[in-house]
N, C-alpha and C positions, 0 to 999 in steps of 0.2 A: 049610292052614286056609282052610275057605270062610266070607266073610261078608256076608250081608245085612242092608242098614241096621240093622249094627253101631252104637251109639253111644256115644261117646268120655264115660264118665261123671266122670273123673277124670284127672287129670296132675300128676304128680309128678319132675321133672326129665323123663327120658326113659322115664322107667317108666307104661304107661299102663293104664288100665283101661277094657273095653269088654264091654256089654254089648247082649246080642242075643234080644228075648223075655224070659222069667225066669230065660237064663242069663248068666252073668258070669266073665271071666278076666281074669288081669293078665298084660301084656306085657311083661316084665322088660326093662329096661337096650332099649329097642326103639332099632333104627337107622332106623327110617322116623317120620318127623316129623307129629304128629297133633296138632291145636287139642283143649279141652274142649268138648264139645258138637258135635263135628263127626259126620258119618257114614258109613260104610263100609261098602263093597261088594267083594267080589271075590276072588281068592285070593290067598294070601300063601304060600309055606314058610319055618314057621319049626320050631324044635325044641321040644317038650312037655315038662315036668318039672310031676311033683305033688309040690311042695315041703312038705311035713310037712301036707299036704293042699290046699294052696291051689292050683286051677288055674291053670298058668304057663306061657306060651310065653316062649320067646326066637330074638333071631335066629342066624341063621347066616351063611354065604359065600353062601348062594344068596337071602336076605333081601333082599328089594327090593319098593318101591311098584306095578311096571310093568305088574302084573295087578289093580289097587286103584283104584277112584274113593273120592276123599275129597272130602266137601263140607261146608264149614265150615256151621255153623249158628248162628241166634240164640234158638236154643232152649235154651233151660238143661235140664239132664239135671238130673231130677229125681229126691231116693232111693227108695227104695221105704220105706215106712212097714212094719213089721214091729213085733218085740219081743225085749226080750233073752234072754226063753227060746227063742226060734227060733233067732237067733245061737248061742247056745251050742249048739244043736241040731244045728248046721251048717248050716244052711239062707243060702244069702245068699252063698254062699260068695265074694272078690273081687268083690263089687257095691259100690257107693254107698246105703249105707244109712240110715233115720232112727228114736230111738224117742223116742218122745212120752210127758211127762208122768212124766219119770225124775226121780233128785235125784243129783245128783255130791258122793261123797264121797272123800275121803282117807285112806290107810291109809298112814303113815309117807309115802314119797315116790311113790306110787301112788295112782293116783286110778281111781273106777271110778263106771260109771252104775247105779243102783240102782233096781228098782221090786219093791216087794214084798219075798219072798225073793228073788230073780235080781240077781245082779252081772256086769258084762263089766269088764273092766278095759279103762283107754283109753290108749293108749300112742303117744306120739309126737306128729304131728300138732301141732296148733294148741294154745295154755297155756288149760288150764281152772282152773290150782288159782283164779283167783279166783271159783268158782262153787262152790267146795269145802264143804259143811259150814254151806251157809245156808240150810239147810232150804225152798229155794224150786222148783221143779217147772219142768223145761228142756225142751226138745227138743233131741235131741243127733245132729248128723249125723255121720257118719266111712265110712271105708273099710274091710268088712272082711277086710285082707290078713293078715294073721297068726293061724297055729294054732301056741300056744306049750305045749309040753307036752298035747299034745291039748285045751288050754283055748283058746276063740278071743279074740282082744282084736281091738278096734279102734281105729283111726289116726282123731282126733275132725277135721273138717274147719271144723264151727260149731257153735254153743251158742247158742241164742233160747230168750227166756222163753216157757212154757207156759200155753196162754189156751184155758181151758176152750170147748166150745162144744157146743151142743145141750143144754144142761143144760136149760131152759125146759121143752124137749118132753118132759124125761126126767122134769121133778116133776107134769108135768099127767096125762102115760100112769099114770103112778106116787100119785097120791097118795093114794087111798085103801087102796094095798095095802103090802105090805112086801118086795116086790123090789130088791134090791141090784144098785148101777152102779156102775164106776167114774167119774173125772171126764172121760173121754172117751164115754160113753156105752154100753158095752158094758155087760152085763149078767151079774155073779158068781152062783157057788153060795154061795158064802159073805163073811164082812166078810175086808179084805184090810189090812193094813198102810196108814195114812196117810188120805185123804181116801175117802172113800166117799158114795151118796146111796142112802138109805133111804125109803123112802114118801116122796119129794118134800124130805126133808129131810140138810142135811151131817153126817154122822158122820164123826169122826176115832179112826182103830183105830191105838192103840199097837202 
């Protein structure tokens, strides 16, 4: 495996996750010792498996640092912003991801992030249920390492409240016409489940 500034976007015991450009793999059960946010260069051999689709290395006997500069960083690996139709879509596949302006709900002992119609379920990772079912609008970061029955879920790593931004610019461009936004600023065909802005003004679509 070659890597150029590789970066260490996640860790989890010895299991790590690195990302290089817009791709992303997890290094299972790794025997070379990697900080979060550090970065990598150089060759490694280790063994390939696409675990129910997830790209995964692991080591082997030949598995060692001695062809590798690692240099720790104080850069925080930042997610990538996407959306849960992307995830489901595959896209993202083992990265550190974020989606913005979801609501987490519960489904018996199952929790999942919700925008619109699109659900991912969030499995593992850090306790959400107390963000379950208050109808308030999160941004939800996680890992996503697992395709479970060819459905993706992800491992939540933090939950922070979602705080609208650019709406100003969105009701002055907008207010004499009838263009539909979401509360990030994007720009719908149609009224969409929950908070929407209409000519400048808040609609909320049951």
């Amino acid at each position: 495996l070659r890597l150029n500034n590789a970066k260490v976007v996640y860790v989890d015991g010895n299991t790590l996750h690195l990302r290089e450009g817009d791709k992303a793999l997890m290094f299972f059960n790794s025997p070379i010792k990697m900080a979060q946010n550090a970065v990598v260069s150089g060759t490694v051999k280790v063994d390939y498996d696409n675990y129910y689709g997830i790209h995964e290395v692991k080591g082997n006997a030949m598995t060692n640092a001695d062809n590798l500069t690692i240099t720790e960083s104080n850069e925080e690996a930042k997610p990538v912003v996407t959306t849960i139709a992307d995830v489901l879509g595959l896209k993202h596949i083992a990265d550190l991801v974020e989606f913005q302006n979801v609501q987490i709900v519960a489904d018996g002992t199952k929790y999942y992030a919700v925008f619109g119609e699109d659900k991912i379920q969030l499995y593992g990772g850090i306790a959400v249920k107390d963000f379950a079912g208050d109808g308030k609008a999160y941004n939800v970061a996680g890992v996503f390492n697992n395709i479970y029955k060819n459905v993706a879920q992800i491992e939540p790593t933090a939950v922070t409240p979602y705080e609208a931004t650019g709406i100003n610019s969105v009701e002055s461009n907008v207010k004499n016409s009838n263009a539909i936004y979401n509360m990030a600023g994007q720009r719908l065909q149609k009224l969409q489940k929950g908070l929407n802005i209409v000519g400048g003004k808040k609609v909320v679509m049951k």
